[in-house]
C-alpha positions in Angstrom: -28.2 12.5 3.7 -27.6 10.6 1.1 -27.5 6.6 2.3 -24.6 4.1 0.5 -23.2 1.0 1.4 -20.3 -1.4 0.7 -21.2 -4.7 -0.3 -19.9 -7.4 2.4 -18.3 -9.2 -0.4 -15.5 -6.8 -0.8 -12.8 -6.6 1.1 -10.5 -3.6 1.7 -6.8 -3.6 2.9 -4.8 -0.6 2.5 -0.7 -0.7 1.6 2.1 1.3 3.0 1.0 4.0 1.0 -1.7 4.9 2.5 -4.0 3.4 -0.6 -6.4 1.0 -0.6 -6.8 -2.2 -2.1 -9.8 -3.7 -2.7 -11.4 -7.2 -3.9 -14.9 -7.9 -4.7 -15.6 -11.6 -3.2 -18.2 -11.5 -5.5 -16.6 -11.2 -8.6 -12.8 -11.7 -8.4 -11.9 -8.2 -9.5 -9.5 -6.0 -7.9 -9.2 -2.3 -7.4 -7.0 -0.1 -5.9 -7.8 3.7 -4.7 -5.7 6.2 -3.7 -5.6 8.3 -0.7 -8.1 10.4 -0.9 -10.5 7.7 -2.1 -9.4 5.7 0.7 -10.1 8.6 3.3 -13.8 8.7 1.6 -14.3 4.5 1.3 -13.5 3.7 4.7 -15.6 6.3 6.0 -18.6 5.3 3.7 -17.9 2.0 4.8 -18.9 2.7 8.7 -21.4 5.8 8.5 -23.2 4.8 5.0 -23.9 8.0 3.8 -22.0 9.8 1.4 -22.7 13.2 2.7 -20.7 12.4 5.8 -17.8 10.6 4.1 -17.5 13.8 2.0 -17.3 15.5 5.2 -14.4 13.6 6.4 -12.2 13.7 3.3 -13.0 17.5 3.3 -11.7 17.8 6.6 -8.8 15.4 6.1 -8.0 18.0 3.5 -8.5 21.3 4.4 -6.2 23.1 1.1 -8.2 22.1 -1.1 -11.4 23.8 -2.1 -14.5 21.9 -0.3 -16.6 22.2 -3.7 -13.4 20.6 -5.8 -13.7 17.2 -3.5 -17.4 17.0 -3.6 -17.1 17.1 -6.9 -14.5 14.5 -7.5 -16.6 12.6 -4.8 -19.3 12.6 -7.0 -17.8 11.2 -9.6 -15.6 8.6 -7.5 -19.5 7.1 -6.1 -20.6 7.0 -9.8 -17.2 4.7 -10.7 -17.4 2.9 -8.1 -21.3 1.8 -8.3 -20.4 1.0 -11.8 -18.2 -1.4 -10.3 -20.1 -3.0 -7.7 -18.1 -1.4 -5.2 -21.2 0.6 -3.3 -24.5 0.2 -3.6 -27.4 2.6 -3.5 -30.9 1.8 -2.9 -32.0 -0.4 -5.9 -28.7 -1.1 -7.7 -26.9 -4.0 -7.9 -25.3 -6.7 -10.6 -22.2 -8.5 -10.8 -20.2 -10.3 -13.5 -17.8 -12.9 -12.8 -14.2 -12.3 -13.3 -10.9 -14.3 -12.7 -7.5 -13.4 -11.2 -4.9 -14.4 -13.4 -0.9 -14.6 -12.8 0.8 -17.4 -15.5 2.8 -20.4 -13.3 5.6 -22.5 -14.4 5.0 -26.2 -15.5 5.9 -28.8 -12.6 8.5 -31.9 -13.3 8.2 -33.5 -9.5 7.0 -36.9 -9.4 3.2 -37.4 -8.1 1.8 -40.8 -7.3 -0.9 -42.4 -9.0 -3.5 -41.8 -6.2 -2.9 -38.0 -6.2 -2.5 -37.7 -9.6 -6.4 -39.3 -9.9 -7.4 -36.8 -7.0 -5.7 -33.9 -8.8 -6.9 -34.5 -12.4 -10.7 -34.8 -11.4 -10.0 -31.4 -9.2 -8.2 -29.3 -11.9 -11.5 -29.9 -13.9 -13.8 -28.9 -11.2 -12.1 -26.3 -10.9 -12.3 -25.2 -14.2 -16.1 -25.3 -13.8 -16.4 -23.5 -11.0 -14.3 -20.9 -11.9 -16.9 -20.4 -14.9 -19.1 -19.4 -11.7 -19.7 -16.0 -10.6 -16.9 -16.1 -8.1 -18.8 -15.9 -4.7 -20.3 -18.9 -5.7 -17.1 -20.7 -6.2 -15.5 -19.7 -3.0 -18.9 -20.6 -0.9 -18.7 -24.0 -2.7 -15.2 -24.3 -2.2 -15.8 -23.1 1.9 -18.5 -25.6 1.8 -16.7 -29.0 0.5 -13.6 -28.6 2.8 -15.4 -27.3 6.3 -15.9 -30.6 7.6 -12.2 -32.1 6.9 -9.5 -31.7 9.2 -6.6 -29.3 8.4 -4.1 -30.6 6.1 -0.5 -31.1 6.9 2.0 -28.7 5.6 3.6 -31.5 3.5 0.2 -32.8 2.6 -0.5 -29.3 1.2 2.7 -29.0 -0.2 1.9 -32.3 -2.1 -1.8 -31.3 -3.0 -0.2 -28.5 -4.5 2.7 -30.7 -6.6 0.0 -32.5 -7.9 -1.9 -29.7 -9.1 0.8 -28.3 -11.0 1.1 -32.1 -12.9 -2.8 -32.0 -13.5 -2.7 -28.7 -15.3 0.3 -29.1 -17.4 -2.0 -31.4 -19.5 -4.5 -28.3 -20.2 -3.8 -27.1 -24.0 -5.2 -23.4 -22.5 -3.7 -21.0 -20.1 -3.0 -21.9 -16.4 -2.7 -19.0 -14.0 -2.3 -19.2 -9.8 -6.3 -19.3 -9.3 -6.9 -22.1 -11.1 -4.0 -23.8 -9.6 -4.1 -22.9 -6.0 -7.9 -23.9 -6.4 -7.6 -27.3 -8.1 -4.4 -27.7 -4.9 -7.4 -27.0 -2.6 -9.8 -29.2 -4.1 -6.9 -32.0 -4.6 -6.4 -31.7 -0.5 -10.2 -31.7 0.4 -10.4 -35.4 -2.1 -7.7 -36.9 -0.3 -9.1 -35.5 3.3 -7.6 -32.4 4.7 -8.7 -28.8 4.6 -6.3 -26.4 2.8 -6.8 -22.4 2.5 -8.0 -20.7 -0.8 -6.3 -16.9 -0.2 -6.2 -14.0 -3.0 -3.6 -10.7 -2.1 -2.3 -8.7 -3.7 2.0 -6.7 -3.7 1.9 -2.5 -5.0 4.5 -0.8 -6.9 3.6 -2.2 -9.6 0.2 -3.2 -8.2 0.2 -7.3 -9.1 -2.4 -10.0 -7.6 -2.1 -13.3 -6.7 -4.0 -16.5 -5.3 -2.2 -19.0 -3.5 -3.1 -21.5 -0.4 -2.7 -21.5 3.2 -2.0 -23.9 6.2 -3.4 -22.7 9.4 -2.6 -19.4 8.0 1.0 -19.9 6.6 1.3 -20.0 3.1 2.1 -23.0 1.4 4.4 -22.1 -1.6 6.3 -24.7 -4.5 10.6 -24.1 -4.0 10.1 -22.6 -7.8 7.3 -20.0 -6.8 7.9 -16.2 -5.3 7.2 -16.4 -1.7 4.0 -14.9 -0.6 5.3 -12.9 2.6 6.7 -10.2 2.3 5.6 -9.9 -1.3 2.0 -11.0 -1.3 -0.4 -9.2 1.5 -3.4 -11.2 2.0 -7.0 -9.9 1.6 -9.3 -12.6 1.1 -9.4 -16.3 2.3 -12.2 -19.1 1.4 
């Protein structure tokens, strides 16, 4: 027996493929395994020993020679310990990491008082997101859990004004920043809005966006998040 366990900060959802996609909480970094390495993760997930989740992608795949997959096993645990993605007794360490997609600049009007709201959040945001990223998204849980849910047109306006805020920023501007700075913009004017990362395969691309009562909340110039985005993590 040979005990393992995946960290609750990442969060696995597998794709028509039969992979699996996976995002550290933690960290903001994505992975994706493929279907053997699925078989194997989700097993090690609920029994937390490696032995046994050997056992099962052995027996999920009885052609191939039972030595061959404990070897590749092997070296699957070692990548994915390097990563943060299992941990063994005494391990550990992260290293915070962004999702990054490049948005368009925005031209709709914002009034003053969002504007205000939305230039003091797009620079909090850009200092949390120098956080390890499970500290950002606890902070970001923690600011909005008392507000009421936003409106969809509030949101929808949250997010307009982010989009103004940032096209100010001489650096690069990419949908975390933004869909943070929208829900930080919403939670100084009073409403709660969603912070949600997912992810589309074939090509494999990831993407943060926010949410109203579990409906994403998109700008008319952005690609829609269903069906093209699947959701895998929401703060």
């Amino acid at each position: 027996m040979i005990e393992a366990r995946v960290p609750a900060s990442v969060h696995a959802v597998p794709d028509d493929a039969g992979r699996l996609v996976l995002l550290d909480s933690a960290t903001g970094h994505w992975f994706v395994l493929n279907r053997s390495g699925a078989v194997f993760y989700q097993e090690l997930r609920s029994v937390a020993d490696i032995d046994q989740a050997a056992d099962a992608v052995v027996a999920r795949y009885p052609a191939v020679p039972a030595d061959r997959i404990r070897r590749d096993v092997d070296e699957l645990v070692s990548a994915l310990v390097a990563r943060g993605l299992v941990e063994l007794p005494d391990t550990g360490g992260r290293h915070p990491a962004g999702v990054l997609m490049a948005v368009p600049a925005d031209e709709a009007p914002v009034d003053r008082r969002r504007r205000l709201a939305a230039a003091f959040a797009f620079l909090v945001a850009l200092l949390l997101l120098r956080l390890p990223f499970r500290t950002s998204a606890a902070l970001v849980a923690k600011l909005k859990r008392s507000k009421p849910v936003a409106s969809t047109a509030d949101a929808l306006s949250a997010l307009g004004a982010a989009r103004w805020a940032s096209r100010w920023y001489p650096g690069r501007v990419a949908c975390v920043e933004l869909s943070l700075t929208a829900v930080l913009t919403a939670a100084f004017l009073g409403g709660r809005v969603d912070w949600c990362f997912g992810f589309t395969a074939d090509p494999y691309s990831f993407h943060a966006w926010i949410e109203v009562d579990g409906e994403p909340v998109t700008h008319p110039a952005d690609e829609p998040v269903p069906p093209t985005y699947r959701r895998v993590f929401r703060a």
